[in-house]
C-alpha positions in Angstrom: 105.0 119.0 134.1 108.6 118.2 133.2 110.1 115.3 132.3 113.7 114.2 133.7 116.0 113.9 131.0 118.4 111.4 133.3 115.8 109.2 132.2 115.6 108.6 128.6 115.1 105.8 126.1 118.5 104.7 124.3 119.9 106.8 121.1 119.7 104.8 118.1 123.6 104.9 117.7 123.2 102.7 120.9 120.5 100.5 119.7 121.2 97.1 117.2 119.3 95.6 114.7 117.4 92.4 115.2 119.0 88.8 114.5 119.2 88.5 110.6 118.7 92.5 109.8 122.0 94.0 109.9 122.6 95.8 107.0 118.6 97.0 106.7 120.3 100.7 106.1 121.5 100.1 103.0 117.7 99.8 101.9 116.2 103.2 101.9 117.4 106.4 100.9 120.3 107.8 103.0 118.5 110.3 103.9 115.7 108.6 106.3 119.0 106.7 108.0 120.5 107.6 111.0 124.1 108.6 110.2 127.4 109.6 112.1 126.8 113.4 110.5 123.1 113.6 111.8 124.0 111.6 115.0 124.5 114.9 117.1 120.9 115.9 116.0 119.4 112.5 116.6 120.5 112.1 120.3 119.1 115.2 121.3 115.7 114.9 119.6 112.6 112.6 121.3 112.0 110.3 118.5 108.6 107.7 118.8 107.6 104.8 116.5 105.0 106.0 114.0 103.2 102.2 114.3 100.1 104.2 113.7 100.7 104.2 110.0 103.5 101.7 109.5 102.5 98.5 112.4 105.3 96.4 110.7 109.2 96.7 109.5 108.4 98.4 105.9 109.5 97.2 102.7 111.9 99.7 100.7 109.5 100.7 97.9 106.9 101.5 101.0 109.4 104.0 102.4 107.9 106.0 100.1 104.9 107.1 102.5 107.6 108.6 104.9 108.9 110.6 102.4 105.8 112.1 101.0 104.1 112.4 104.9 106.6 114.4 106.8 107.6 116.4 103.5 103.8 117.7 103.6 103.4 118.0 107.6 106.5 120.3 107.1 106.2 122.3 104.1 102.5 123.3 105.7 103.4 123.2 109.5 107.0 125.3 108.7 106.9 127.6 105.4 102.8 128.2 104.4 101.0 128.5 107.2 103.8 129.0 110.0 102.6 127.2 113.6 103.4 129.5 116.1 104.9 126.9 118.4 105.8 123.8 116.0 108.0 123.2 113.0 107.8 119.9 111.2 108.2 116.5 112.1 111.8 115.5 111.4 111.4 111.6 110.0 114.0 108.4 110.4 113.9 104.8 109.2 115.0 102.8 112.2 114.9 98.7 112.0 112.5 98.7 108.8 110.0 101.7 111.1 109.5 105.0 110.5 110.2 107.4 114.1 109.1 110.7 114.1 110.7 114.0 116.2 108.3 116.6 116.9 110.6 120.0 116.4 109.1 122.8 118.7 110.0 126.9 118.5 110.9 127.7 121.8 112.0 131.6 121.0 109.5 133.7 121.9 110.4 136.4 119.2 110.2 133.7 117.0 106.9 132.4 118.0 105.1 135.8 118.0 106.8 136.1 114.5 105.4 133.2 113.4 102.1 133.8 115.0 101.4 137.2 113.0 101.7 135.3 109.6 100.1 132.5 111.0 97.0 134.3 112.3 96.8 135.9 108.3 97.0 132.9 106.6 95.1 130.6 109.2 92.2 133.4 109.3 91.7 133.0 105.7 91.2 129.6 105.8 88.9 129.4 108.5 86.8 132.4 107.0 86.7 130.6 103.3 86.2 126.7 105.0 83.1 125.3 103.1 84.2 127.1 99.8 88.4 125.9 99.8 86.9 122.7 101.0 84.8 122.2 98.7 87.7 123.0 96.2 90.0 120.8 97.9 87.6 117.8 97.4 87.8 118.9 93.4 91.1 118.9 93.6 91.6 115.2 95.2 89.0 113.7 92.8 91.2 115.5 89.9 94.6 113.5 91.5 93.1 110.3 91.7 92.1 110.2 88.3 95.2 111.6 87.4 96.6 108.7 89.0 93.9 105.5 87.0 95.5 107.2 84.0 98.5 105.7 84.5 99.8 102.8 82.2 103.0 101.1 82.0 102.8 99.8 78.3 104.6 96.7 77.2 107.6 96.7 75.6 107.2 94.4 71.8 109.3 94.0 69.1 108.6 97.2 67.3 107.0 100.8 68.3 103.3 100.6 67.0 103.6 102.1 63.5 101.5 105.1 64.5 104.7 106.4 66.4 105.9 106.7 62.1 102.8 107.6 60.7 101.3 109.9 62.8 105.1 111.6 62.8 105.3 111.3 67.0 108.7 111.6 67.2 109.4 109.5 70.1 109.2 106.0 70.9 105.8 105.2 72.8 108.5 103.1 75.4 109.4 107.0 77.0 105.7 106.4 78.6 107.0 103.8 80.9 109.6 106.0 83.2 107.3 109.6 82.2 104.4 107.7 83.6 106.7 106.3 86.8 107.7 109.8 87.2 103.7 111.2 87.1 103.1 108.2 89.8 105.7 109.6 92.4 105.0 112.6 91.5 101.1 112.7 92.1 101.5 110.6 95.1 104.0 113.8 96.7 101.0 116.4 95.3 98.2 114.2 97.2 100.4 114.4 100.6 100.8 117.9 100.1 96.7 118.4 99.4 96.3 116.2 102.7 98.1 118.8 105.1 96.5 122.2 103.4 93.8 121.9 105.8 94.6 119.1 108.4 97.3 121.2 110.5 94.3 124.3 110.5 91.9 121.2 111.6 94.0 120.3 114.5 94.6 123.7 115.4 90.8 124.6 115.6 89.9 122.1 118.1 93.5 122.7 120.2 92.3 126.4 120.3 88.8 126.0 121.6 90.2 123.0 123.4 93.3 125.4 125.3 90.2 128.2 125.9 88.1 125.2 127.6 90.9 124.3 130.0 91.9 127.8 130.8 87.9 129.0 131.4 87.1 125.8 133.5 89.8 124.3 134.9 88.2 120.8 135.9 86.6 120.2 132.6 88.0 117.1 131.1 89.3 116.5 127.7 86.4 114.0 127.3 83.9 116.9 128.0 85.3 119.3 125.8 85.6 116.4 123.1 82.2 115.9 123.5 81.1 118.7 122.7 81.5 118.3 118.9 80.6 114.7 119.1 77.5 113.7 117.1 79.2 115.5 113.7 78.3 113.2 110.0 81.3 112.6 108.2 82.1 111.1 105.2 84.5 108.5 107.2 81.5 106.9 108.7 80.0 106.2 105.0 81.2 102.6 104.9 80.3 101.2 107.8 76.9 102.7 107.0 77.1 101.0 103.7 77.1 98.0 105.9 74.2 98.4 108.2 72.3 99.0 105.3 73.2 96.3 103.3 72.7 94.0 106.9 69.2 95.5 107.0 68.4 94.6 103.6 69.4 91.1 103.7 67.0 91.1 107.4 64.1 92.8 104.8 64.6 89.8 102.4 65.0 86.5 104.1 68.6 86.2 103.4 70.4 86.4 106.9 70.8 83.1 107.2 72.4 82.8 103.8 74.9 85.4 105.1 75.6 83.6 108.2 76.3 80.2 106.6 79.9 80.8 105.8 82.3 79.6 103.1 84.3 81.7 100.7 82.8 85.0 99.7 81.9 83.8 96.3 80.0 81.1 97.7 78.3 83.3 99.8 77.3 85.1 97.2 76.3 82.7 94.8 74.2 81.2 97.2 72.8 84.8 98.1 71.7 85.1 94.6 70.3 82.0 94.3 67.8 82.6 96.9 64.4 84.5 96.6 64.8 88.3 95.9 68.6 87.3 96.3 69.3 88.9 92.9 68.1 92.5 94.7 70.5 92.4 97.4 73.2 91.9 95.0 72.2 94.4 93.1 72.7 96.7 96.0 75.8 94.7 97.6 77.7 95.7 94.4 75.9 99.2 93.8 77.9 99.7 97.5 81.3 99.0 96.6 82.5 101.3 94.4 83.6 103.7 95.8 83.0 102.9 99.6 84.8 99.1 99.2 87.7 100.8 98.1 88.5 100.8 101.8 92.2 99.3 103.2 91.9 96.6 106.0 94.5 99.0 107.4 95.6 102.5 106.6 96.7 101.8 103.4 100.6 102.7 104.0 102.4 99.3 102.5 101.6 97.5 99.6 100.5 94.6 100.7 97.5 96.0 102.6 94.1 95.1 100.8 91.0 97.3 100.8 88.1 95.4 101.2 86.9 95.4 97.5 90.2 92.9 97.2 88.8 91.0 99.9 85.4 90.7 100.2 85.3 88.5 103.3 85.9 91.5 105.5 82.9 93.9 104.3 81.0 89.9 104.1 81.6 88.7 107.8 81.0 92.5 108.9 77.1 92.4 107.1 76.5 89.2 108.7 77.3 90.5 112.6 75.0 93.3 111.5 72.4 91.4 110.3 72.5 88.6 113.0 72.3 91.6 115.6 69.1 92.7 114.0 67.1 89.3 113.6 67.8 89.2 117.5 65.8 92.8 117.6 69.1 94.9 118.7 69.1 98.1 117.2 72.6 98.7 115.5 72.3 102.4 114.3 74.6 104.7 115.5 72.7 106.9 118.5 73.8 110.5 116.7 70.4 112.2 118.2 71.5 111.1 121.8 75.2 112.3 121.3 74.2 115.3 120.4 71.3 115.8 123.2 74.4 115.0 125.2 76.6 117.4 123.6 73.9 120.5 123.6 73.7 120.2 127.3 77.4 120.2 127.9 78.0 122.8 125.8 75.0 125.0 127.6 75.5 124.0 130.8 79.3 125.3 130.4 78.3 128.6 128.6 76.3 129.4 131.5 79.1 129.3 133.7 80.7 132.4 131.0 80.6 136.3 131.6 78.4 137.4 128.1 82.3 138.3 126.0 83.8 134.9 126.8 80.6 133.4 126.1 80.9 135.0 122.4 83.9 133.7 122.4 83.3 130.2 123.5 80.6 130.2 121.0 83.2 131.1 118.1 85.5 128.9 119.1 82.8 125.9 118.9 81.8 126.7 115.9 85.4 126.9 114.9 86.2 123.4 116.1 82.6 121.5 114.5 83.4 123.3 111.5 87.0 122.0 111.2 86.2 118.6 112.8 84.8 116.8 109.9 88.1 116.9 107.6 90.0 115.1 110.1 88.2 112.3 110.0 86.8 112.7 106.5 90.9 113.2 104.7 91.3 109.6 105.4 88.5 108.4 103.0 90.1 110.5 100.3 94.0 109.9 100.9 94.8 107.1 102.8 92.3 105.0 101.5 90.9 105.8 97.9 94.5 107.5 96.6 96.4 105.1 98.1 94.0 101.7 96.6 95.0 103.5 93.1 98.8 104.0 94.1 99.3 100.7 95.1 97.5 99.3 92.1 99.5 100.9 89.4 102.8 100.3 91.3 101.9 96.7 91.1 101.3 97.3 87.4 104.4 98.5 87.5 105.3 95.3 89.1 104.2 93.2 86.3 105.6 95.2 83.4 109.6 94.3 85.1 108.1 90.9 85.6 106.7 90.9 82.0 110.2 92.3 80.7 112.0 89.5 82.0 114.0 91.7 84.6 112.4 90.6 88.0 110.9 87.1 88.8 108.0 87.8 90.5 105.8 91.0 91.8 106.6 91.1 94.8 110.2 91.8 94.4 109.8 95.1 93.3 108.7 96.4 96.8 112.7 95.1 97.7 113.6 98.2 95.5 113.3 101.6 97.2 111.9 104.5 94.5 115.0 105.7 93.5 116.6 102.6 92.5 112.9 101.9 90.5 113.9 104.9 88.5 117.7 103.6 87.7 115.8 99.7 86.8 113.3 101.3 84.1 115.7 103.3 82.6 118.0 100.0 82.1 114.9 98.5 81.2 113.9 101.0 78.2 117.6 101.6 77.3 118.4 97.9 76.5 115.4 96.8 74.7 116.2 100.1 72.6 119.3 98.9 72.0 118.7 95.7 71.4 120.5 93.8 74.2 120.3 92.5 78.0 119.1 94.6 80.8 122.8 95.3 82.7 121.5 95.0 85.8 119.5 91.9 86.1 121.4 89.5 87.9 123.0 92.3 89.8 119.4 93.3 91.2 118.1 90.2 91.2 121.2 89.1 94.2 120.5 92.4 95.7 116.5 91.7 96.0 117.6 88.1 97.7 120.2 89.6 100.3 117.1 92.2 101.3 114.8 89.2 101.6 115.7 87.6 104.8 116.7 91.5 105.9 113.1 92.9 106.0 111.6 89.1 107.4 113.7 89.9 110.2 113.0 93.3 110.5 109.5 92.7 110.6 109.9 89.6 113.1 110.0 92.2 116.2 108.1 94.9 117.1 109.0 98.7 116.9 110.5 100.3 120.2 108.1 102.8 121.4 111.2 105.0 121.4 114.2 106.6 121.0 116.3 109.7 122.5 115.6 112.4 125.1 111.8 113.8 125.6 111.0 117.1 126.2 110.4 118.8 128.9 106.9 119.6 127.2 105.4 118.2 124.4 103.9 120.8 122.4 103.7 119.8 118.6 99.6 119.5 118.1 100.3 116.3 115.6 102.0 114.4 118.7 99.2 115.3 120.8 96.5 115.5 118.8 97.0 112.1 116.9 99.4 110.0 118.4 98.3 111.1 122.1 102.5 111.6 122.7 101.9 114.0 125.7 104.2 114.9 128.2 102.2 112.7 130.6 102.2 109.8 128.3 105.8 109.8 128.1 106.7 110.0 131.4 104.1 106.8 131.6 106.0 105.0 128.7 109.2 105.8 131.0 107.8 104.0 134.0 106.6 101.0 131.9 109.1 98.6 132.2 107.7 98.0 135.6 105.2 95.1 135.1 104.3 94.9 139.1 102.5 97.8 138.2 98.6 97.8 138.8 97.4 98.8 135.4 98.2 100.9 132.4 97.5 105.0 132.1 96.4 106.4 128.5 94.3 108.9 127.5 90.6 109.1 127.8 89.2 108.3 124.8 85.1 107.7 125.0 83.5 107.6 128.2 82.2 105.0 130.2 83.7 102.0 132.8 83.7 98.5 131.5 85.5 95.0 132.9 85.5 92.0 130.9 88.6 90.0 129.3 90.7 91.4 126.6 91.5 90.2 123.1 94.8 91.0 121.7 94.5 91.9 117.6 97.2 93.1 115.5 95.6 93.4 112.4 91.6 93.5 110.9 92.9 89.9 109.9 92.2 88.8 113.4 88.8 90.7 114.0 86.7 87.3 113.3 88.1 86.0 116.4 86.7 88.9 118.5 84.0 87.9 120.8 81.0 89.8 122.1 81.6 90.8 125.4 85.1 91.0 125.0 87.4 94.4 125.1 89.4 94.9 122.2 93.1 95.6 122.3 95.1 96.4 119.5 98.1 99.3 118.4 95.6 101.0 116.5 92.6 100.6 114.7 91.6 101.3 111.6 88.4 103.3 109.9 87.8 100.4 108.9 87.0 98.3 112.0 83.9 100.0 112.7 81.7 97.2 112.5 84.1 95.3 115.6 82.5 98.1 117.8 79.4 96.6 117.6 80.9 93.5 118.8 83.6 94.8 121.7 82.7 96.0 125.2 85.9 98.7 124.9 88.9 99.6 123.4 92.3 99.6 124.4 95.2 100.5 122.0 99.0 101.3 122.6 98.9 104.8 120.4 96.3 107.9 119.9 95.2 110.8 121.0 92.0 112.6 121.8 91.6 112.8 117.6 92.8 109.8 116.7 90.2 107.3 115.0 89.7 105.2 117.8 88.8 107.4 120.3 86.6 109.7 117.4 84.8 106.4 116.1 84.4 104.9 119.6 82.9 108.6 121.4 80.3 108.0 118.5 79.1 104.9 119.0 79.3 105.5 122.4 82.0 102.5 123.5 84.4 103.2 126.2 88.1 103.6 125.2 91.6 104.4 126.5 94.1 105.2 124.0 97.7 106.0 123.7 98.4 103.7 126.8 102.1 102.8 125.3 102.2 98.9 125.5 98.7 97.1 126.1 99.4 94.8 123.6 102.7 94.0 125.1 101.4 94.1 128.6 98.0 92.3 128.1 97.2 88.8 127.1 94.0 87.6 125.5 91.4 86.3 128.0 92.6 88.7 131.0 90.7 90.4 132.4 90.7 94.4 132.9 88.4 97.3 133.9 89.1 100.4 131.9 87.7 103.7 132.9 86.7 106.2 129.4 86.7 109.3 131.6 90.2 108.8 133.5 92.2 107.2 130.9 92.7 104.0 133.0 93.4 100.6 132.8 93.0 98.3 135.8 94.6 94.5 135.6 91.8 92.4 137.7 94.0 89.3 137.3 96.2 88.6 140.1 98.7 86.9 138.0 100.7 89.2 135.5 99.8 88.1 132.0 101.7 86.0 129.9 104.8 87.3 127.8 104.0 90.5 129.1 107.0 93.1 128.5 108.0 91.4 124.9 107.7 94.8 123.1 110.0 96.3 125.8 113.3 94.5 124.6 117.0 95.8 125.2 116.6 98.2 122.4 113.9 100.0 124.5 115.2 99.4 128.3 115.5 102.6 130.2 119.1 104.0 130.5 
């Protein structure tokens, strides 16, 4: 299927910034900007809003995250283990949002090139799995405490006098931009761990996945996803942290203390003040370290919170749990069915193979489960526990220019971008050696103001979906995979600005049919308002919004593919989903009602009248030229 490239969405030399936000470029590092010398590049590439990881305009210290990402995706997708059809994903700041341009290898010389060294290194990956793994897990606990390690200490009158009497050599004030440096530094090394095996992960399940379509050509991508359904993971830890917790508090008498509201330490001091109260909070804090350590989000900006910084999330999620138990509902996650389900697929389609392809079918599946569980499980090591400990020692950070006397408050540091961090500490440490004023103080401290009302305005609107000229085929397995950016999708996202139309397509992400009215989210911050019964609709969600499954009769979000975490999370626990539909948020309205359809990848608007404000993420910057 081809696309027609008389269609496109605008360049971004044709596309302005929002009211208040001219001058946003100036902010991040020149080279995540669109520029006249890159522009010839940038209008021919198909560029999409990475709202997966970055939903709002980011701040310029949280550029940072674009920069390490796409650095890793490339070095491993490019130069180490060389995908046949796929380079890197070429990365621009746009408006405060990060867009992303799959790069493809369209030689065929090239691509068999490519494919040779791929196949040696690849093989020896997926021959050594459990053991690398198993080293790659050493190897992320080893960067994380690397990273707690960090201090920033405070600058005093005088170097302590062991610097003179232990004969150092150096002032103890060097630690502060060496230990900025080990910060950056790690947080590049854990981006790079993160791709060594999830580009091979990917490309185990697209390689059993392209064998499925090619050996039975009706099989849909929710049958052949289903077939490594049912798969522990680490990522589902938490949430399982949860329902035990929820179970224990039904095993003690204390759901109704639970339920009763308030702040969480009021719940909890009235938790332990009841009968055997002291044992559930026992366990309730045996629990959080590590698996609290768990962002709201994904964990890309810095002011993202995990749930050990705010306990009302893991609180409110325990009491749904537990209520759903006093009322006799059983709230575990049905593994044994899924995969009753999946061994009957998987036999049932092996039957249908001559006894070689069979061999191979079975190879390729146990390929694909073998792979599968990183994909999911990465998250839980990067995204979340990494990332808790980056952002708390760049806040750290925070305090020690705050403490110095260069910045007036925290939160001004994230209006500095990492380079410009480097050039503040070194004025910092140079001028209290010297004994004067930092130089740059006030001129920082008028630069951080003029970036103020720059990145409220930035993050008033929402990202367009889009920029540039699709492909006539997207290939890159990250596009696909995780975003669900197929060729199919696009040329949906292409139609969209027509609002008369009867529904919205996406990909099929958990089976099942479901009608009931919709409730728009935007963030875990809205989840309270979620009612059972209700189908949730959101950009993304989170491995951390398990427990809202329990709660929501579907899910609908505007990004992901067939691995994303919505539709992994939701084919689980058995909820239907549609991902990757483009705009839901923009096109839906909470309280109308829609029927979606798991195995089709539809969305069907039941209300005869279109819903309210429908089209506002579809503004000039994204109209069709």
């Amino acid at each position: 299927m081809s696309l027609d490239n008389t269609r496109r969405f605008p360049f971004f030399s044709e596309a302005s910034a929002p009211a208040g936000g001219d001058g946003w470029q100036s902010m991040y590092p020149y080279y995540l900007v669109p520029s006249e010398e890159t522009q010839a590049h940038e209008d021919g590439q198909f560029w999409f809003a990475d709202t997966m990881h970055w939903s709002r305009g980011a701040h310029p210290f949280d550029s940072i995250g674009a920069e390490a990402v796409y650095l890793g995706v490339g070095t491993f997708s490019t130069r180490i283990f060389a995908l046949p059809v796929s380079l890197g994903l070429d990365v621009r700041m746009f408006n405060g949002y990060v867009y992303i341009s799959p790069l493809a290898v369209t030689d065929s010389a090239q691509i068999q090139a490519r494919a040779a060294v791929f196949q040696e290194r690849a093989g020896y990956y997926y021959t050594n799995w459990d053991e690398l793994y198993g080293k790659w897990k050493a190897k992320m606990d080893q960067a994380i405490q690397s990273l707690e390690t960090i201090s920033f200490p405070a600058l005093t009158e005088y170097d302590p006098k062991e610097v003179v009497f232990e004969a150092k050599g150096r002032s103890e004030a060097m630690a502060v931009i060496e230990n900025y440096h080990r910060l950056i530094d790690e947080f590049f090394a854990i981006w790079q761990y993160h791709f060594e095996f999830l580009n091979l992960g990917y490309g185990g399940y697209i390689t059993f996945f392209q064998f499925c379509k090619q050996a039975f050509p009706l099989i849909t991508e929710q049958q052949i996803s289903r077939m490594v359904a049912g798969v522990d993971v680490l990522a589902f830890r938490p949430d399982d942290e949860l329902r035990a917790l929820a179970a224990k508090a039904n095993q003690l008498g204390l759901v109704d203390a639970l339920d009763a509201g308030g702040s969480p330490q009021e719940i909890l001091d009235r938790i332990a003040a009841a009968p055997h109260g002291d044992e559930w909070i026992a366990a309730f804090e045996a629990a959080k370290d590590p698996w609290f350590n768990y962002f709201t989000e994904y964990g890309f900006t810095h002011d993202q919170v995990t749930w050990a910084q705010d306990l009302s999330v893991p609180l409110k999620n325990i009491s749904r749990y537990a209520t759903k138990i006093a009322a006799g509902e059983d709230i575990s996650r049905p593994i044994e069915r899924l995969r009753e389900e999946r061994d009957e697929i998987v036999d049932e389609y092996r039957a249908l193979l001559a006894p070689a392809e069979a061999a191979q079918f079975d190879e390729l599946l146990g390929l694909a489960r073998k792979v599968f569980p990183y994909i999911e499980e990465h998250n839980i090591y990067v995204e979340h526990w990494s990332h808790n400990v980056f952002w708390q020692k760049a806040d750290d950070l925070a305090q020690f220019l705050v403490s110095a006397g260069f910045l007036a408050e925290k939160e001004d540091f994230y209006y500095l971008n990492r380079f410009e961090v480097d050039q503040v500490l070194f004025d910092v440490v140079d001028s209290w050696a010297i004994g004067v004023e930092a130089r740059g103080k006030k001129r920082w401290a008028s630069e951080i103001e003029r970036r103020k009302p720059i990145v409220a305005a930035l993050q008033s609107v929402p990202a367009a979906p889009a920029y540039g000229i699709p492909p006539e085929q997207v290939t890159d397995p990250f596009a696909v995979m995780n975003y669900g950016v197929t060729t199919e999708r696009v040329n949906d996202w292409l139609g969209a600005s027509d609002e008369s139309a009867a529904g919205l397509n996406g990909i099929p992400g958990s089976l099942g049919v479901v009608e009931g009215p919709v409730r728009v989210l935007r963030s875990e911050n809205d989840l309270p308002q979620l009612q059972p019964g209700e189908i949730l609709v959101a950009p993304i969600t989170a491995p951390s919004w398990a427990a809202a499954f329990s709660v929501a009769a579907g899910v609908i979000t505007d990004i992901g593919g067939m691995m994303c975490h919505a539709a992994i999370v939701c084919r689980e626990y058995g909820l239907p989903a549609v991902v990757g539909t483009g705009f839901a948020t923009a096109r839906l309205t909470t309280g109308q009602r829609v029927r979606i359809d798991g195995r089709k990848g539809t969305v069907e608007l039941l209300d005869a009248a279109p819903a309210a404000g429908a089209g506002e993420a579809a503004q000039s910057d994204t109209a069709l030229v």
